[in-house]
C-alpha positions, 0 to 999 in steps of 0.5 A: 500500500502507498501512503500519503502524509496529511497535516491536520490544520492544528499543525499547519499552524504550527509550521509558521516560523519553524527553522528551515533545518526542523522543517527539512527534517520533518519533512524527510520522516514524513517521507520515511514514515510514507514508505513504512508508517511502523518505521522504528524511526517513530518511537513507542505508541502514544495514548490513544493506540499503536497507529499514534506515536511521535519522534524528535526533530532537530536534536530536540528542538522539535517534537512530531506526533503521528498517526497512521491510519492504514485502511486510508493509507494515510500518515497524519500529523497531528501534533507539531511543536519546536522551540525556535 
């Protein structure tokens, strides 16, 4: 199945003023996400399941929370935060 990435409105607002490294960088996961959304590059299951879970961007400076919803192959972004 080919997955496609989504990044619900909540984190769209999020991405204004995100430093062009962060981005770069979430950017890359979605896509590495996309080609295996159970990639251990995102770690344990948030609340809520084993389709939520989240990783770390720029060295810490950021935080992503995902959720993958298979039957739609769809990776969403539901959470977004960086300290800039």
């Amino acid at each position: 199945m080919t997955y496609r990435a989504w990044i619900e409105p909540d984190a769209v607002r999020q991405v204004h003023g995100i430093p062009d490294d962060v981005f770069t960088e979430l950017v890359r996961l979605l896509a590495r996400v996309c080609d295996d959304p159970y990639d251990a590059v995102l770690s344990a299951a948030r609340p809520g399941g084993p389709s939520r879970r989240g990783a770390a961007l720029g060295g810490g400076r950021g935080l992503v929370e995902v959720g993958v919803a298979g039957g739609a192959g769809v990776v969403g972004v539901s959470a977004l935060a960086w300290i800039g």
